[in-house]
N, C-alpha and C positions, 0 to 999 in steps of 0.2 A: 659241425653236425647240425647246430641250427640254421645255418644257412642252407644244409639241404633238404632240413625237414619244411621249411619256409618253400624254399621252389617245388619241392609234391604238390603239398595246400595248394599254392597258385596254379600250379598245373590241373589241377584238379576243379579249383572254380571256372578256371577258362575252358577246361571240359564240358562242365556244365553247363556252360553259359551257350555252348554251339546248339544244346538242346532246347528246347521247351518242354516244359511240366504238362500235364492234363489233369484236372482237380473236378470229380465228379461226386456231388453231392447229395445222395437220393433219398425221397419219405417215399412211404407207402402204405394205405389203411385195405389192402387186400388180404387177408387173412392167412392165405393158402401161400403167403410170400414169406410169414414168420416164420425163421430159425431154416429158413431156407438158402442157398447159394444161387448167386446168378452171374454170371459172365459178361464180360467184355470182350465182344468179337469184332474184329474189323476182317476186311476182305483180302488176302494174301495167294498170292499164285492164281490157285482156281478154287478156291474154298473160304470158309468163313474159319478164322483162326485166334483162338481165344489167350487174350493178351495180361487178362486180370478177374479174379474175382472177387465176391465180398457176398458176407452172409449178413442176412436182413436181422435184423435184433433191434428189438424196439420200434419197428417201422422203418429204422435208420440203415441207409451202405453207404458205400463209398469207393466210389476206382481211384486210382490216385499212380502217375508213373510218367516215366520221359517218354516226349516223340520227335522224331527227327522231323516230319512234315504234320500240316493239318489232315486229321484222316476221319472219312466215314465210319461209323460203327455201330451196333445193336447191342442190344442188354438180350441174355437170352437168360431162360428158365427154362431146365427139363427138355432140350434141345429145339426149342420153338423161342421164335424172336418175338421180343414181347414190346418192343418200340426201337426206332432208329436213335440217331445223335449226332454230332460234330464234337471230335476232340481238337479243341484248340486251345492257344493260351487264354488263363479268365477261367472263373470257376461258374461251373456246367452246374445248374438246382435241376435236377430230375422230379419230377413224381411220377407214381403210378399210381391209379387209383383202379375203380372197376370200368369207369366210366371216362376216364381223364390219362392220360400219357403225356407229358412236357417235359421237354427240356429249354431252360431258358438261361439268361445270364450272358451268351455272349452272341456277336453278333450273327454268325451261321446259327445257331441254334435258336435264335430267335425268327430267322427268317423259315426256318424249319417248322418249327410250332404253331407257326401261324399259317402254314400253308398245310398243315396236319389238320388243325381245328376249321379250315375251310371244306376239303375235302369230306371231314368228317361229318359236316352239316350237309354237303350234297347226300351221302351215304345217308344220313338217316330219313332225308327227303324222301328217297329212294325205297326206304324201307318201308314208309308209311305210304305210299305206294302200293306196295307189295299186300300191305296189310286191307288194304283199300280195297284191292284187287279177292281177297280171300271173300270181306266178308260181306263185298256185291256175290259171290257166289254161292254161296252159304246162306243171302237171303233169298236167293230163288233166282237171281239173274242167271241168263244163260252165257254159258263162258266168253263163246265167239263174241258176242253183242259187249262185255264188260273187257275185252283186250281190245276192241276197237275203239271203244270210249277213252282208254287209259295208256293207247300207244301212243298220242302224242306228245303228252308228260314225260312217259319214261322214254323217248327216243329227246327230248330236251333237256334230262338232268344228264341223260348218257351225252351230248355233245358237252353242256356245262361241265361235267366230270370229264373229259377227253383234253377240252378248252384248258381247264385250270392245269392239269399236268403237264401238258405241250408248252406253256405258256412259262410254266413254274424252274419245267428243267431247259429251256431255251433261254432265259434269264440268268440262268447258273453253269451255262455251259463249262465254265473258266474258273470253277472252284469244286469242291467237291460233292457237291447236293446233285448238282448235271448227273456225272455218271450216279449216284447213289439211289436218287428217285425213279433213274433211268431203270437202274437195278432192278428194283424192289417193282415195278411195271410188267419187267418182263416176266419175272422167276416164278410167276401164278402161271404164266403158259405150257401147254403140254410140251411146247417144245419151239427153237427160235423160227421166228417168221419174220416178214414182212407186210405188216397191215400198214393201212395209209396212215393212222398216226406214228407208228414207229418211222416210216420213212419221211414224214415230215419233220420229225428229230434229227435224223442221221445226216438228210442232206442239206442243210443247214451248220450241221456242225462244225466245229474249229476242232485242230489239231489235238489240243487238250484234252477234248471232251472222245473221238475217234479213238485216240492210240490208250486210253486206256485200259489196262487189262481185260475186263469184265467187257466194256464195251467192243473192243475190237474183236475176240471171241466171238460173241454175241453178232456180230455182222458178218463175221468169217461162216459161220453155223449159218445164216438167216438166207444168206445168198445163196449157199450150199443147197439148205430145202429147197428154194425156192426153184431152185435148176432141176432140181430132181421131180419138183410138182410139173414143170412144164413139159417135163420128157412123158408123162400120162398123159 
C-alpha cells in the first residue's frame, strides 16, 4: 500500500513538472478596481477566453495556475481589456494605476512594458498636438492655416508610431508578443485590410508568426477584402 501511495505522488510531481505555473502579482490605486473582479483572458480558437480571475481587495489580485506553452493575455474589467501581458515561468508584478499599466518581472513582459511606455510617450506627443491644434483655433487662427502648420509633426509622430510597431513586432516575430502586438494593431480596424504597414509585417514574416491562429485569419480575411475592393 505504501509503495503505491509513493508511485501516485511521483506520478503526480512528474505531471507537474511537464507544466509550467504562471504567478501574477497585481497593485492598483484606481478606485473604481476596489472589491471588483477582473479576468484573465488569453486568445483561444477565435475569441478571447477567460482562464482565471481575482477580485481586487486592498488594491491587491492575483492570477495564479498551470500552462502548457508561454501565452499572450489581457486582464479584462467589465468586458474591456484594460492592459496586455506574457504568461510565462517567473512571477509577473502587474500594476494598474490611472496613468500607468506594467507588467514586469520576467523577460517578455519586460520587453513588453517598455515598448508600452515608448508608444505611450509617442501618444501623448500626439495628444498635445491635438491640444495645440484646438487652442491655435480657439485663439482666432483660421483652421486651414493651423493644419498646415501642424501636418508635418503629426504626419512624423504617425511614421514614429508606425516605425516603433513594425519594428517592435518584426523583432518578436518567433515568440508571442509578434502575433499579440500584431493583434491588438489590427482589432481597432473596421474591418481586415491590407495597408502598407500591415503588409510590410506579413511579408517578412516566418512560419511561426503566419500560421498562427489570429494571424492567419486575419490574412485569410485581408486578401479576401482586398479582391473584392478590386472587383469595384
Amino acid at each position: 500500500m505504501k509503495k503505491l501511495i509513493s508511485s501516485l505522488l511521483m506520478g503526480a510531481v512528474l505531471l507537474a513538472s511537464c507544466s509550467d505555473q504562471y504567478l501574477v502579482s497585481g497593485s492598483s490605486n484606481v478606485e473604481e478596481l476596489e472589491g471588483r473582479m477582473l479576468y484573465l483572458r488569453v486568445f483561444k480558437d477565435t475569441s478571447m477566453c477567460a482562464i482565471d480571475s481575482s477580485k481586487v481587495v486592498h488594491g491587491r489580485f492575483r492570477f495564479h495556475g498551470m500552462m502548457d506553452s508561454v501565452m499572450m493575455a489581457s486582464v479584462f474589467f467589465d468586458g474591456g481589456s484594460v492592459m496586455p501581458l506574457v504568461l510565462e515561468s517567473g512571477d509577473v508584478s502587474v500594476q494598474i494605476d490611472e496613468n500607468i499599466q506594467s507588467a514586469t518581472g520576467t523577460p517578455l513582459n519586460d520587453s513588453l512594458t517598455s515598448f508600452i511606455r515608448k508608444k505611450s510617450q509617442i501618444d501623448a506627443r500626439m495628444q498635445e498636438l491635438s491640444s495645440m491644434e484646438l487652442k491655435m483655433v480657439m485663439d482666432g487662427k483660421d483652421h486651414d492655416q493651423v493644419l498646415m502648420e501642424l501636418s508635418e509633426p503629426f504626419r512624423e509622430l504617425e511614421y514614429e508610431n508606425d516605425r516603433l510597431i513594425t519594428r517592435f513586432i518584426r523583432s518578436n516575430y518567433n515568440n508571442v508578443l509578434g502575433p499579440g502586438i500584431f493583434m491588438i494593431l489590427t482589432s481597432g480596424l473596421q474591418y481586415p485590410i491590407l495597408n502598407p504597414q500591415i503588409e510590410e509585417i506579413i511579408s517578412q514574416a516566418p512560419p511561426y508568426f503566419r500560421n498562427h491562429p489570429y494571424v492567419r485569419e486575419y490574412i485569410r480575411a485581408a486578401e479576401s477584402n482586398m479582391e473584392k475592393l478590386r472587383q469595384y
